[in-house]
C-alpha positions in Angstrom: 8.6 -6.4 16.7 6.3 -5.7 13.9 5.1 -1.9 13.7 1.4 -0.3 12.9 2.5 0.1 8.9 3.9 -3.3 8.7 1.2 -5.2 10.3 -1.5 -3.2 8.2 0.6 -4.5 4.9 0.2 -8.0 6.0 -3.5 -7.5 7.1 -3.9 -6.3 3.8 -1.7 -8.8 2.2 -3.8 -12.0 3.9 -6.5 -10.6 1.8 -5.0 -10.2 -1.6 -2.1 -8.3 -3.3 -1.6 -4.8 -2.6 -1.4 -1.8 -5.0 1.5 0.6 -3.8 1.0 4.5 -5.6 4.4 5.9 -6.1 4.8 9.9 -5.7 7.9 11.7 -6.8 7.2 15.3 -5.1 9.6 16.7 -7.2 7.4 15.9 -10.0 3.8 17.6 -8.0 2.9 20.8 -10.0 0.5 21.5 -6.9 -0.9 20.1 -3.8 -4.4 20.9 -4.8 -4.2 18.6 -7.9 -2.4 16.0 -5.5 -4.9 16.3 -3.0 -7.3 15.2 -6.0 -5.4 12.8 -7.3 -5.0 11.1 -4.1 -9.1 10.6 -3.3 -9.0 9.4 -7.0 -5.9 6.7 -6.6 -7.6 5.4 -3.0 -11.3 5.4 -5.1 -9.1 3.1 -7.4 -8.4 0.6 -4.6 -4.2 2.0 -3.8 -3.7 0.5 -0.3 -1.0 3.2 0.8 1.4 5.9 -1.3 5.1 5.5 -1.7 6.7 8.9 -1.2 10.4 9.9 -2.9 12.3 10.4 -6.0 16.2 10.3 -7.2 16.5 14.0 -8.0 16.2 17.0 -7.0 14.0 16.4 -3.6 13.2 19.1 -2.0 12.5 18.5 1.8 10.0 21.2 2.3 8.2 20.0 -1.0 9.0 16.7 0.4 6.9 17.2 3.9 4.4 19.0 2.2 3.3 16.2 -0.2 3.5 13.6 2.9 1.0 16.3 4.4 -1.0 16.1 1.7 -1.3 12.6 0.9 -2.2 11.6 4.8 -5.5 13.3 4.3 -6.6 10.1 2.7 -6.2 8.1 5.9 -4.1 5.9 3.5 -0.4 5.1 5.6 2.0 6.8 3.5 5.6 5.3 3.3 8.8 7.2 2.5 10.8 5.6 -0.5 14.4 7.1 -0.2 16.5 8.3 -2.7 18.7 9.9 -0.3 18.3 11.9 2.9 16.6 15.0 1.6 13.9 12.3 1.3 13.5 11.6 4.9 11.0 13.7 6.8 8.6 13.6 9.8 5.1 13.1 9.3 5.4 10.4 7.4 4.2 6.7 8.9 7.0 4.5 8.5 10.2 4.3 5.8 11.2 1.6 3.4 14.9 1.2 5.5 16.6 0.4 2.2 19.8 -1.4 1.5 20.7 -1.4 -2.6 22.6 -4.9 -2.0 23.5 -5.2 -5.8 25.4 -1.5 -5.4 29.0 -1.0 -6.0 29.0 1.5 -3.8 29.7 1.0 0.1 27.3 4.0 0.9 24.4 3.0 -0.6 24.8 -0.6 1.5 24.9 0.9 4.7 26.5 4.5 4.5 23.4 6.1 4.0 21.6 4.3 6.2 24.0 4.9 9.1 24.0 8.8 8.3 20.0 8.2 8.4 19.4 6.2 12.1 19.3 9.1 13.6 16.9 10.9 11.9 14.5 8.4 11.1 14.6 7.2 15.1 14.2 10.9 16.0 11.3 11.4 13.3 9.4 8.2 14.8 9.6 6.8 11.4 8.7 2.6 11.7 11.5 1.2 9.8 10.5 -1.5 7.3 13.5 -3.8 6.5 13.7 -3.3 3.2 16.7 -5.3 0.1 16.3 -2.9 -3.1 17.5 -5.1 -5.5 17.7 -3.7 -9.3 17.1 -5.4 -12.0 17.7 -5.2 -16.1 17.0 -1.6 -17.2 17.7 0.2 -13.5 16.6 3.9 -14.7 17.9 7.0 -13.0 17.8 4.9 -9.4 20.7 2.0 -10.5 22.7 5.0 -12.1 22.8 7.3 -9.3 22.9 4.2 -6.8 25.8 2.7 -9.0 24.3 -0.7 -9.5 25.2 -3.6 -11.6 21.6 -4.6 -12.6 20.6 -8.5 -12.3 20.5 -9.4 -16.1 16.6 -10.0 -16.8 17.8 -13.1 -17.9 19.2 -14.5 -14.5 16.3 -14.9 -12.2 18.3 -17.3 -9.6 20.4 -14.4 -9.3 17.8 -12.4 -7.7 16.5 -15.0 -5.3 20.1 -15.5 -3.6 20.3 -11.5 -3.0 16.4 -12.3 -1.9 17.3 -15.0 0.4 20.9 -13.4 1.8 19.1 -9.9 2.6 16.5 -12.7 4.7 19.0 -14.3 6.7 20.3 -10.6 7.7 17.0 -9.9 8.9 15.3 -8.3 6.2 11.3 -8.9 5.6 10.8 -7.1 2.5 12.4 -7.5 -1.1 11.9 -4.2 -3.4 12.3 -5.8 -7.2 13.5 -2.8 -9.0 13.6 -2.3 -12.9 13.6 1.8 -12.7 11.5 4.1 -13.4 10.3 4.4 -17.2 11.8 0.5 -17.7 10.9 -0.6 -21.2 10.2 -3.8 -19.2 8.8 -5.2 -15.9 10.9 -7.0 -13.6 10.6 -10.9 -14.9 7.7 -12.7 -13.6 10.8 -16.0 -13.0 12.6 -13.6 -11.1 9.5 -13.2 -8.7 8.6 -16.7 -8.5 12.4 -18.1 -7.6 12.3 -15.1 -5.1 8.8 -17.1 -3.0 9.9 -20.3 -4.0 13.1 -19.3 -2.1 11.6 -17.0 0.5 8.3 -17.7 0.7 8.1 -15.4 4.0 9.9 -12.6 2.4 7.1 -9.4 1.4 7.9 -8.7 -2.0 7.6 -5.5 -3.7 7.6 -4.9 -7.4 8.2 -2.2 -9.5 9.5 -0.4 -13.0 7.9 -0.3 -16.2 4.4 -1.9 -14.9 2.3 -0.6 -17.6 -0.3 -2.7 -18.3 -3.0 -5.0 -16.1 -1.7 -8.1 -17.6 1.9 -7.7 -16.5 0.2 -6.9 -13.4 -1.8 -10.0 -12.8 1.4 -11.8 -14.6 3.4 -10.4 -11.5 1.0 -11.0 -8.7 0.2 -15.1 -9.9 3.9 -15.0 -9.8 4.1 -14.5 -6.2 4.5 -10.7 -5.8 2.5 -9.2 -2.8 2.4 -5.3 -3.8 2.8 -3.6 -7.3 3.8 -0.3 -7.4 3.5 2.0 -10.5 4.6 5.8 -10.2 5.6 6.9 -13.9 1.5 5.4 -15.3 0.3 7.8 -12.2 2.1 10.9 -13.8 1.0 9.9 -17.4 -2.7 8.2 -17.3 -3.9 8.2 -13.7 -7.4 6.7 -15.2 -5.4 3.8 -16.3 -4.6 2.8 -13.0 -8.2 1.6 -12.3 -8.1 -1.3 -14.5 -4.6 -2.3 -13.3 -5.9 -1.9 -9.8 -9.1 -4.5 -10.4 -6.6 -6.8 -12.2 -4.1 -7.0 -8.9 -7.2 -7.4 -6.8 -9.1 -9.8 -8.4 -6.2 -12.1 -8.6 -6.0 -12.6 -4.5 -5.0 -15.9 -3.7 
């Protein structure tokens, strides 16, 4: 059965693609200027925030930026690095397997040691395969990946379509924060023409609102950007009106 969070990101979906604002709270320098930042990104057109970071989460900083971005009325979404990230307050969690992982734990490990807590929390679970791609940043290294070459897009549609068949809705293409480059706009496209059902998330090294609107017309239903947000927020406008206007 389909939760509040996830029905709200199709709603939104059957309307156009969706703009996901990524915040790493170990990265806020204060909650007033989040506060502020957050009226601006939702004035922008952000649809709901992404909340995490690889390193050095703090819980308390952690709950305390969830607090502060659910002012906006915006559903705010926790994006795990690990268990420090996993608090209450939040609406839902992206329940993340890193399939491409050569480590057991981050499969299923952590998300066994996490059940609990997220059922406890009332956290809606959104089925989530994180699947890393080319560059990886800090989140292949510390998940020990073995990124998808960018050159191998067919390899990224059979994780796509095996995480499907295990009952996963949502695909989160990864490239890692900072990438020099985007996830692949084939990668995207062999991931709908495969599993056209499947919600696909994209993100790492989204810079520009060209690679954006390359990304959406590609198939991808939400673009996330987090490292733009912490370097030119007032960027994020154009890239916002260049997901929207591409609905299809």
């Amino acid at each position: 059965m389909k939760g509040r969070v996830e029905q709200y990101l199709l709603s939104k979906r059957s309307e156009g693609p969706l703009h996901l604002s990524l915040i790493d709270p170990h990265k806020v320098k204060s909650f007033e200027e989040l506060e502020s930042l957050a009226v601006k990104l939702k004035t922008y057109g952000t649809d709901a925030f992404l909340v995490g970071g690889s390193l050095g989460i703090s819980p308390f900083k952690t709950l305390e930026t969830v607090r502060v971005l659910k002012k906006t009325g915006l559903p705010v979404i926790i994006f795990p690095g690990d268990l420090t990230n996993v608090v209450p307050e939040a609406d839902a969690i992206l329940f993340m397997s890193l399939l491409n992982s050569e480590d057991p734990y981050f499969i299923i490990g952590a998300q066994t040691q996490g059940a609990l807590l997220v059922a406890s929390y009332g956290l809606e679970p959104l089925p989530t395969a994180y699947i890393i791609v080319g560059y990886g940043g800090v989140a292949g290294f510390v998940g020990k990946a073995r990124p998808i070459p960018w050159e191998h897009p067919e390899l990224v549609s059979t994780y796509a379509l095996s995480a499907w068949m295990l009952g996963m809705r949502f695909a989160y293409l990864e490239a890692g924060s900072g990438s020099p480059r985007p996830v692949p706009s084939e990668a995207v496209a062999a991931v709908k023409r495969l599993v056209p059902q499947m919600f696909v998330i994209v993100g790492g090294g989204i810079r520009r609102p060209e690679t954006a609107r390359e990304l959406v017309e590609s198939g991808a239903d939400a673009i996330v950007t987090g490292t733009l947000i912490e370097r030119n927020a007032s960027a994020l406008a154009e890239l916002i009106d260049a997901i929207k206007r591409k609905a299809r």
